[in-house]
C-alpha positions in Angstrom: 62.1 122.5 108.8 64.5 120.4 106.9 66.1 122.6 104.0 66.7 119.5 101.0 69.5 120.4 98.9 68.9 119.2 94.9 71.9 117.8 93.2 72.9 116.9 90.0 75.1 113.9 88.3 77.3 115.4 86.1 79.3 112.1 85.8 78.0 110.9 83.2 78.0 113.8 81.1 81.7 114.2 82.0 82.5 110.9 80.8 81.1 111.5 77.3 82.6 115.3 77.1 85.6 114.4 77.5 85.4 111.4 75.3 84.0 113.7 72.4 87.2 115.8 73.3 89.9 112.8 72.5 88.0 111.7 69.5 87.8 115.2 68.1 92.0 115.4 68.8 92.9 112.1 67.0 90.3 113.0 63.9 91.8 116.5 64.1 95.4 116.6 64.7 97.8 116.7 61.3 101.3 116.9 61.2 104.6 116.4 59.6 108.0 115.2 59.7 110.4 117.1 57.6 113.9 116.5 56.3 116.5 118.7 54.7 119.9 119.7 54.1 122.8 118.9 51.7 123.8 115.6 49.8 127.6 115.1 49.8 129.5 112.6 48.6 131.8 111.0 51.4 135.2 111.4 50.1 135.3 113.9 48.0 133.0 116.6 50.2 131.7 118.3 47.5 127.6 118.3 46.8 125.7 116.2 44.4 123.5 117.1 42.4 120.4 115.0 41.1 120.3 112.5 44.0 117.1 110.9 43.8 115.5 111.4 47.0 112.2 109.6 47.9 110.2 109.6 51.4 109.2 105.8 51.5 106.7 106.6 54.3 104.7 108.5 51.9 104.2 109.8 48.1 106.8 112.8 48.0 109.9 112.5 46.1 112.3 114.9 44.6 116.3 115.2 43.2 118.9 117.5 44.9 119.5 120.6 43.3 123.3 121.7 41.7 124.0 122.8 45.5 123.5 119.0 46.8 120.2 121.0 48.6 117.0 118.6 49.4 113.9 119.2 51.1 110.9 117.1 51.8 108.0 117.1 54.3 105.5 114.6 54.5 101.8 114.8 56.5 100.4 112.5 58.4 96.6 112.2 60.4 95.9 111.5 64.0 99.7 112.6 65.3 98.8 111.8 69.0 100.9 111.5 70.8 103.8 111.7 67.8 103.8 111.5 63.9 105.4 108.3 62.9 108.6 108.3 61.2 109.5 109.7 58.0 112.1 107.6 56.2 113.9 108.8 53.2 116.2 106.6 50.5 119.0 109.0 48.6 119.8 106.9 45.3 122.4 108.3 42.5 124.0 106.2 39.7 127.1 105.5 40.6 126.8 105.6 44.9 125.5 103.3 47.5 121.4 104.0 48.0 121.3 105.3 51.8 118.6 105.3 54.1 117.6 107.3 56.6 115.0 107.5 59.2 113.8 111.3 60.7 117.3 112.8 59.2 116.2 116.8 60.1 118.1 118.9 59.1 121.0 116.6 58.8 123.5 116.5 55.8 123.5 113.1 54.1 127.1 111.9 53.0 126.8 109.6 49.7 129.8 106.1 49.5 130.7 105.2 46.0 130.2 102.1 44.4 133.3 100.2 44.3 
């Protein structure tokens, strides 16, 4: 007596789980990219206050406090496998305009116009 042994292709079903699975990660996954610290300006050392500071990479924009102190965050969709870059102009009346891209926690040093 032959004992018949009944299997199953799961194959199929594997393929579509674990597309279902990446799908739902892109759709799901939100992040950000922050930046902040202290804007100086470059000779002097000493904080300025109301440097216009604007994330170009998205809609958030704010001025430096009397301490020189910024902080901005911006959020992005579908971070897989990394946000992109958050990039962040510094403008003041009377200084260069800087750019910078991903600063962190980094202090930004401001060059006056000559």
């Amino acid at each position: 007596m032959k004992i018949r042994v009944l299997t199953f292709n799961y194959s199929g079903y594997y393929k579509i789980w674990v597309f279902l699975i990446i799908t739902m990660l892109f759709i799901n996954c939100n992040g950000y990219r922050c930046a902040n610290g202290v804007i100086y300006d470059s000779t002097t050392k000493l904080p300025l206050d109301s440097v216009h500071c604007i994330v170009l990479t998205g809609n958030e924009e704010q001025f430096s406090d009397s301490l020189g102190r910024y902080s901005l965050c911006n959020s992005y969709s579908g971070c897989i496998p990394d946000c992109p870059d958050i990039e962040i102009e510094y403008s003041k009346k009377g200084y260069k305009t800087k750019r910078a891209i991903n600063p962190g926690k980094e202090n930004i040093y401001l060059d006056k116009e000559q």
